[in-house]
C-alpha positions, 0 to 999 in steps of 0.5 A: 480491563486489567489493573497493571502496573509496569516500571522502567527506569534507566536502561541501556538502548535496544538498538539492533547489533550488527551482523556481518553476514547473513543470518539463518532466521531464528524460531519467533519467541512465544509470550515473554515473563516480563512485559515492557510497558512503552511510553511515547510521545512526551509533552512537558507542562510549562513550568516543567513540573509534570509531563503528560505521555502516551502508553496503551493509547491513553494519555498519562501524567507523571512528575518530571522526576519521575515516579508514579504515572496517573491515567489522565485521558482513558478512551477505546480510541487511540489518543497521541501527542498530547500537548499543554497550553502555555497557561498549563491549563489544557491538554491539545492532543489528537485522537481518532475516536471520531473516525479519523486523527483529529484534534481535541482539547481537554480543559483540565480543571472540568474535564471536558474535551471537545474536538477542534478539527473536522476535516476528513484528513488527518491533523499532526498537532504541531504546538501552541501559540505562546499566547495559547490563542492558536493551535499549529498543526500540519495537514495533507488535506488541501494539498496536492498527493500527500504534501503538507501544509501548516495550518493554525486554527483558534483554540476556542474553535474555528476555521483553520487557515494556511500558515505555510502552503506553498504548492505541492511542496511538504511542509510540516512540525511548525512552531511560532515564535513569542509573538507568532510574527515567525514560524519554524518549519520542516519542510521537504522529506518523509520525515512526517510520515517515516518518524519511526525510521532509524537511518535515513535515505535522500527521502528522509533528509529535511530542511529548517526553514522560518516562515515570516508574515499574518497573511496580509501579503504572501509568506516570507521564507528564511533557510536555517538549516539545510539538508544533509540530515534528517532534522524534525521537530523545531522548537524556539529557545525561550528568548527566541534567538535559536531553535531546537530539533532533532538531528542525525547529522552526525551519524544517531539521533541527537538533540541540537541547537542552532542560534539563528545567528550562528552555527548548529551543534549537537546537545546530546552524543547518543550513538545508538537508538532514536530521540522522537516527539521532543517537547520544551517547557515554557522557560526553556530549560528543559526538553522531553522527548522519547528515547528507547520506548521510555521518556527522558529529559535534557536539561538545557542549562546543564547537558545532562540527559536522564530517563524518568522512572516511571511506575504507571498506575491505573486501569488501561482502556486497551483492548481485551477480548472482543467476541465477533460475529461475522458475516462477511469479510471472509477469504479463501472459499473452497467447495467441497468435491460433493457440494454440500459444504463450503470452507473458508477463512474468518479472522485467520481461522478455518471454518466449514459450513453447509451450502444450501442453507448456511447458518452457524459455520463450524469453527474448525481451528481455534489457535491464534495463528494464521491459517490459509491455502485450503483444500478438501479431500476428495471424500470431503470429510477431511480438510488440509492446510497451512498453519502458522504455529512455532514460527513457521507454515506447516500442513495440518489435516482435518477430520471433520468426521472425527473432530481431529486435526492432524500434523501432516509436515515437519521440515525446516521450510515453511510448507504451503499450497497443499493440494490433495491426490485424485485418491486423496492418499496424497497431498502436494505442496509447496516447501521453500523451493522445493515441491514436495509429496506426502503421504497422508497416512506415513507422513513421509515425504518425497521431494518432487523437483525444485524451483523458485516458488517464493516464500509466504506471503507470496506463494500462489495457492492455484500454482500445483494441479493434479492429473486426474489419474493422479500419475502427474503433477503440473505446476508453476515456477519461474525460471528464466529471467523470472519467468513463470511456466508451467512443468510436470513431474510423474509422481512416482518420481523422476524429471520434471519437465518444462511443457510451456515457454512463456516469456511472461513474468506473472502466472496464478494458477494452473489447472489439468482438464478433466480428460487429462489431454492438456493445462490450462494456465493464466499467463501475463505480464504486468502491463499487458492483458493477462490471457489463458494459454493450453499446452495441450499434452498430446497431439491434438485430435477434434473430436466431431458431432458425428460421434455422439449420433454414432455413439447412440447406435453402439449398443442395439438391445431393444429397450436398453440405454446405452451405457457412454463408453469410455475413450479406449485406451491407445496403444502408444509405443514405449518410446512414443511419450518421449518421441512423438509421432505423426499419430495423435492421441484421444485423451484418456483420464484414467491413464494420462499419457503426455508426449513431450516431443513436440510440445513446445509447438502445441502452446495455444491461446484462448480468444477470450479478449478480457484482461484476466486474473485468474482461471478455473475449470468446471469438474467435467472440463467443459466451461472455463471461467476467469476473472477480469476488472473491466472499467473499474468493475471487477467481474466474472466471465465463463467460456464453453471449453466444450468442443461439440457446443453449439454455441459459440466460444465468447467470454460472456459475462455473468456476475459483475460489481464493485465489490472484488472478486475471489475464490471462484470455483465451479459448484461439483454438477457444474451449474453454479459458479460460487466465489467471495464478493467483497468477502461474502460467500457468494454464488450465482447460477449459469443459466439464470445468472442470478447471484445469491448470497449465503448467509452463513455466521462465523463466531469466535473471541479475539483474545488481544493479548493472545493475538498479538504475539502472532501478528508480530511473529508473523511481521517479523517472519514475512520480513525475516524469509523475504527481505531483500539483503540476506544480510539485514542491512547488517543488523541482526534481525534475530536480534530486534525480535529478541529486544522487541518481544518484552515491549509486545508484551507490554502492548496494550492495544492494536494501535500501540502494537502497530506503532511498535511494529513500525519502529521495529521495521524502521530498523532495518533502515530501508524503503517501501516499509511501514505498517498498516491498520486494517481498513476501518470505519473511515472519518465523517467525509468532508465536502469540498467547495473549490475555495481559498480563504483569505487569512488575514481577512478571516483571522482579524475580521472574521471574514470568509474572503474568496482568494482562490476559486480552485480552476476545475473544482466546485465552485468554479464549475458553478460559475459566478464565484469571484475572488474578493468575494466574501462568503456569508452563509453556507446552506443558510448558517451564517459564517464567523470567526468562531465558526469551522467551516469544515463541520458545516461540509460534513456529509456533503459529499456529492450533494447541493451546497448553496453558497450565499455571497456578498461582494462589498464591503459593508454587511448591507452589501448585495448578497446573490446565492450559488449552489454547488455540487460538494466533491470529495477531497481526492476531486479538488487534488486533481482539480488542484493539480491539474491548475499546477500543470497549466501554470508549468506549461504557460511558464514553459512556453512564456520562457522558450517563446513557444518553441517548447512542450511540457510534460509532468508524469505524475507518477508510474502506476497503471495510468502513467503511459496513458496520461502521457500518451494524452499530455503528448498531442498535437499541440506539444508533438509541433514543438521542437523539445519537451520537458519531461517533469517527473519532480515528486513522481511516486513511482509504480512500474511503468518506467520503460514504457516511458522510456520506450516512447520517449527513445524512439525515433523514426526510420521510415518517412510516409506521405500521402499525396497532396499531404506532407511527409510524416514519422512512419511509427504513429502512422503505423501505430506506434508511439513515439515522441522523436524529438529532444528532451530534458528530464527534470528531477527532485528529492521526491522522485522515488521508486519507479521514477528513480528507475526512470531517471537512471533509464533516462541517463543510461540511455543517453536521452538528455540531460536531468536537471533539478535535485538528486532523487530520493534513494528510495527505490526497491521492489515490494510487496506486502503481507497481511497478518491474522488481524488485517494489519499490513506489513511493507515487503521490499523482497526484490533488489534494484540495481544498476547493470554493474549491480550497485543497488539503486536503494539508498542512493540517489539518482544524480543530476547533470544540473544542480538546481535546488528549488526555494521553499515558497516559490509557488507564492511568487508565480516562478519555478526556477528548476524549470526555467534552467531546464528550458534553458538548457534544453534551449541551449542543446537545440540551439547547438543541434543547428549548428 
């Protein structure tokens, strides 16, 4: 640990400048002199004297009017949002120091902390009670997808109950008024999730709403402010009659005030940057909040606004440097052409090790920055590969006989996708959209043909295929509409040639078969089975069995073993490469000849019959294998290319688990297949199929504060080369970089990284962003047992009282658990007021929990036992959701009188036509409309697949005798609804569902009732930087057909109906009972 000492005080906001045009990325800055420490999340004490703030993932204390900050709270975990109790005697705050964000509380005067909360989802710790009995906080754990809920639970522990859970609605940053009689909340938007986003679309606008009720009887729901603006965390004026929050509405974010009984004004007049996590003292008189990565207060009696010098003191618990060891976790293996080595990356670095036996990998490079796309050389002394240093990818070569790396490319593109020459003289690679040659000895370079590779991190490093006479490349490129074929190019120069005509926008890999006579190429598209295609380069020519008894009497000397003769070369016209003839040609390896006229036509498919990922060949061209997922497993298939086996041609399985599969190669004698399992280096035999992993440890030291640098440049790059507006959305990236690099300096652990890394992409004010931390070690899992608790029995009587039994989950799968009863025991622990029940479930996950139920009211009341089988809380969403849809449908056919069918699309991901396929039977094709609900649809990719059943509509009538006449698609196979629609919509419709909403309305299928989209709808990606952390890549723009993008605007509806807040509590859904009606109303009209 260091001793640091960092100080701000008043400085100007380091909101992005505009730009009005499109900027040529600058080189990522290397490590700035001056670090920035960043202080967040401030909690103001209640007399205002002291505020507790977050810096390097520890919490700090410092007087309010500024100077010298003391470390309070120091832990390796990320501590956040610390809160004081109303008495000033303890701190609330959240940490993940027990695998997932939970809260904790540390009593000031001993410091002793404890943990609160326990359940496996994350907690968002909303304030205290102002009597200090409660703490409030929000929480997707019990809702459906990632909708919130507001939850409170006692500060001296116990089970927290529902304040505000109004079904598959978001509902979040609460705070309870003096007497906790009303709760202030947010609700609908992202704004929970999306804090650090500057700007807003629909997805982000919020409402205030104030909540009324102790839970003896449903909640009573009040709007304050409605939407229009992104509006967060509430807070009550001391004497209770208005509320404080955080608003855009007037274009930056302010502090506002809204009497309850009058209208909202601003407080503040920033103009730039962001005010997040506000908190008030307890008389009211002052706020503290965050602003420009630095504390500031407002003083409500006066308006003034200042930031709070502060010099932080202390040793930081942030992460230095971490030695690991690894054994796994490895990506990109590559063999070496003589087998006895393999490569592969470990934490962004290059490491080689031996193949038979393993053991200490060799570190190859020891820079901070990234490293991929490997490739031997074909001596398999010297490595190539691309390198991340000084802001852009760069080919570097290896000597491993000589331990010397060596600068192969210089350009203004990043360079990637190396891949070495038959004679290894040579390397070809991908620069921008150009494919390049360079010599290995010159270094001089030649441009090959140009195209659209795409850009890091999206480059394929299977897209570039040498012929084996190294007189050809084959690679691969989009084109037309996107989509992606294969070409060649002579490598002494000249035209590259297109050689396939695909009309598929999804490709990997390509490989040239060992004779030289034709490619191989995985092709597909996002929904269909992916499949292998061969173009085979000259006409095709069977080669016969016959041939290899004819070939055993070639040489007839007594005793000698005939020598296998090579494929004599064919004499081929000098026009016949272009022209074709009737003739055909035997492949020769040692001159690879291509007749293109023709070629088109010589395009085949291999019957594989598996969805498949990626291909690859053995060295001798006769065995292919491919990767495919078959029913969640991902596995490995080999097929014979061999046309003289006798076996037949079948994709057999050989290596199958849960684990994913990558990297598979061929081992050089073609009798082994190696490939990475779940980041293991791995390989199986083909004729035993027997798999064994190699035991092989990578060490290196991980320098935190070396490291991070790296991970910003490469956030900031991947953004910089692939974000969709050339034009930044007009703020100047070059810009952010500058202003954010002295607060990555100042960066003291990953996770402070990461948060700034998130306010940074929040810049650019778009969708389908955000950063992600590498997958972890995840939060004790919490088992669920399909119940509801009623609150007010719990909260007043220390009473686990049954008011839901969760159709579809544990305990109503058991049977014999009734609403009204009272739960006493669980696994024979007797249940009270003081007692969380969600640690009781710990580790339960899957197994017997037996359930001891009393159904009088007295506590000598019969008790009966029930055991039930524990589910994971992903289960209960489905089983929650799943109740949901049976209540719209029964609300649907009450309404219509039966005359009506509903479908709710979930989202558009992978199984969205399938579910609606299902969600279309017969019951709802005898009906004479559908309600096609894509409310809160999180969209995916398959909206014109919906689209596609739902336009359809019949032109052939078949009948069999002696049955009545029926639409001729389903009978002929085809889906096809062929009856009136209405669409439903809401602010939470995003992305694929936007897209399915202007579909929708563009083709004129109906009308669309609800509220408008979210305005949230791009094409993405993401990237992985040297740490594992993510970074969101919206890299391809939606538009209308007149090319007005559909991101930031939102889908408009023909019927505006807006949906109360509270609603599942009464039994009603209104969006949907207008949607009936309209829909009742265009069938009533159609029979007129």
């Amino acid at each position: 640990m260091s001793r640091i000492a960092v100080t701000t005080v008043a400085l100007a906001a380091l909101a992005a400048g505009r730009s009005a045009s499109a900027q040529a990325p600058s080189t990522p800055l290397r490590p700035v002199a001056e670090a920035r420490a960043s202080f967040a999340e401030p909690g103001i004490s209640p007399d205002a004297r002291e505020i507790a703030f977050v810096s390097a993932g520890d919490i700090w204390t410092v007087p309010t009017a500024g100077g010298e900050a003391r470390l309070l709270v120091a832990h390796a975990a990320n501590e956040s949002h610390p809160l004081y109790s109303p008495d000033g005697a303890r701190l609330a705050f959240v940490s993940n120091r027990a695998g997932g964000n939970d809260i904790w509380i540390l009593t000031l005067s001993t410091g002793a902390v404890r943990r609160l909360t326990f359940d496996d989802g994350n907690e968002s710790l909303d304030g205290w009670s102002r009597d200090g009995r409660w703490i409030y906080f929000s929480s997707t754990a019990h809702d459906i997808s990632s909708m919130n809920d507001v939850y409170r639970v006692r500060a001296e522990g116990g089970t927290p109950m529902p304040v505000a859970a109004d079904r598959f609605a978001s509902e979040f940053m609460s705070a309870p008024n003096a007497d906790g009689s009303i709760t202030a909340i947010v609700a609908r938007g992202f704004g929970l999730s999306q804090w650090w986003r500057k700007g807003r679309s629909h997805l982000d606008e919020s409402e205030l709403w104030l909540v009324r009720g102790d839970g003896s009887k449903p909640p009573a729901y009040e709007q304050v402010m409605p939407r229009g603006a992104r509006q967060l965390w509430p807070m009550w004026s001391a004497d209770g009659t208005s509320l404080y929050f955080v608003s855009d509405r007037n274009g930056s974010q302010n502090l506002w005030q809204k009497p309850l009984a009058g209208d909202a004004r601003a407080l503040t007049r920033f103009t730039t940057g962001r005010v997040l996590w506000p908190s008030m003292s307890g008389d009211g008189n002052t706020i503290a909040f965050e602003r420009d990565f630095a504390i500031w207060t407002f003083d409500v009696r006066s308006g003034a606004a200042r930031p709070v010098p502060i010099a932080r003191r202390g040793a930081v618990s942030g992460d230095a440097v971490q030695h690991l060891n690894l054994q796994t976790g490895f990506s990109e293996l590559t063999v070496s052409p003589d087998g006895r080595k393999v490569a592969f990356l470990a934490h962004g670095d290059v490491f080689v090790a031996g193949s038979s036996d393993g053991g200490d990998a060799l570190r190859v490079t020891a820079s901070t920055a990234a490293e991929t796309h490997l490739d031997w050389a074909p001596d398999s002394r010297r490595l190539v590969y691309a390198a991340n240093r000084g802001g852009r990818w760069r080919l570097y070569t290896y000597d491993l006989t000589l331990s010397r790396e060596a600068a192969l490319t210089d350009g203004g593109e990043s360079d990637l996708a190396p891949r070495f020459s038959p004679d290894g003289k040579q390397v070809a690679y991908i620069h921008g959209n150009e494919l390049r040659v360079v010599s290995v000895e010159s270094k001089t370079t030649r441009t090959m043909a140009k195209g659209i590779f795409g850009r890091a991190p999206m480059v394929s490093n299977g897209a570039i295929a040498w012929s084996p006479d190294g007189r050809w490349i084959a690679f691969l490129t989009a084109g037309t509409k996107m989509f992606v074929n294969a070409w060649v190019v002579s490598s002494s120069g000249g035209e590259a040639k297109q050689v396939s005509w695909l009309s598929n926008t999804r490709a990997n890999s390509i490989s040239w078969s060992a004779d030289g006579g034709y490619l191989l190429l995985d092709t597909g598209m996002r929904v269909e089975a992916g499949q292998v295609a061969r173009v085979d380069l000259l006409p095709y020519t069977p080669r016969f069995r016959e041939e290899q008894l004819e070939a055993l009497f070639r040489d007839e000397t007594p005793g000698r073993i005939a020598t296998p003769v090579a494929p004599a070369p064919v004499a081929v016209r000098a026009d016949s490469a272009m022209r074709g003839d009737s003739v055909s040609y035997r492949p020769d390896p040692r001159n690879v000849r291509i007749v293109f006229e023709g070629i088109r036509g010589r395009l085949s498919f291999l019957p594989l019959g598996v969805d498949v990922g990626v291909q690859t060949m053995s060295r001798d061209g006769k065995q292919l294998a491919v990767t495919a997922v078959v029913a969640n497993q991902p596995t490995i298939y080999t097929y014979s290319l061999d046309d003289l086996s006798s076996e037949p041609a079948v994709a057999r399985p050989l290596v199958s688990s849960g684990s994913a599969k990558g990297s598979v190669q061929f081992s050089p004698d073609g009798k082994s297949l190696w490939y990475l399992d779940g980041g293991r280096v791995t390989s199986v035999a083909l004729d035993t199929r027997a798999s064994k992993p190699l035991t092989v440890r990578a060490e290196l030291d991980v320098d935190f504060h070396r490291e991070k640098w790296d991970v910003f440049h490469q956030a900031w790059e991947f953004l910089a080369d692939n974000f969709y507006d050339p034009n930044f959305h007009g703020f100047d990236w070059n810009g952010v970089q500058t202003s954010y690099a002295p607060l990555i300096a100042g960066a003291g652990t990953a996770d402070e990284l990461r948060r700034l890394l998130s306010l940074m992409v929040g810049e650019l004010d778009a969708s389908h962003m955000g950063i992600s931390a590498p997958p972890t070690a995840q939060s004790t899992p919490t088992g669920r047992i399909g119940l509801e608790f009623d609150r007010y029995a719990y909260e007043q009587r220390g009473e686990f009282r049954i008011s839901a039994v969760i159709p579809g989950a544990a305990a109503d799968l058991a049977g014999n658990v009734r609403v009204g009863d009272r739960l006493v025991e669980l696994d024979a622990a007797p249940l009270g007021a003081g007692v969380n029940l969600d640690s009781l479930l710990a580790f339960k996950v899957g197994r017997r929990v037996t359930l001891t139920l009393a159904s009088g009211e007295s506590a000598a009341s019969r008790r009966r036992t029930v055991a039930v089988s524990a589910r994971n809380g992903a289960l209960e969403k489905v089983a929650l959701y799943r109740s949901w849809i049976e209540e719209r449908r029964a609300i649907v056919a009450k309404a219509s009188n039966g005359t009506l069918g509903y479908a709710h699309i979930f989202d558009m991901g992978a199984n969205a036509l399938a579910n609606l396929n299902t969600d279309l039977d017969d019951d709802n094709q005898l009906r004479g409309g559908l309600v096609v609900d894509v409310r809160n649809n999180n969209g995916g990719f398959m909206n014109g697949h919906v689209l596609d059943v739902l336009q359809r509509t019949s032109y052939v009538t078949m009948q069999r005798r002696d049955a009545p006449p029926v639409p001729g698609r389903p009978v002929l196979g085809q889906r096809s609804l062929d009856m009136p629609t209405i669409a439903l919509t809401s602010q939470q419709t995003l992305s694929d569902g936007e897209n399915f909403t202007e579909g929708y309305r563009t083709l004129g299928l109906g009308k669309v009732v609800g509220e408008p989209t979210a305005g949230w709808d791009v094409y993405t990606s993401a990237g992985t930087m040297v740490d594992g952390t993510t970074v969101r890549l919206p890299f391809m723009t939606n538009a209308q057909r007149d090319l007005v993008p559909l991101e930031r605007h939102s889908r408009p509806v023909d019927i505006a109906v807006d949906r109360p807040m509270g609603e599942s509590y009464t039994g009603r859904d209104t969006q949907l009972e207008r949607a009936v009606a309209e829909l009742l109303k265009t069938l009533a009209n159609s029979r007129r």
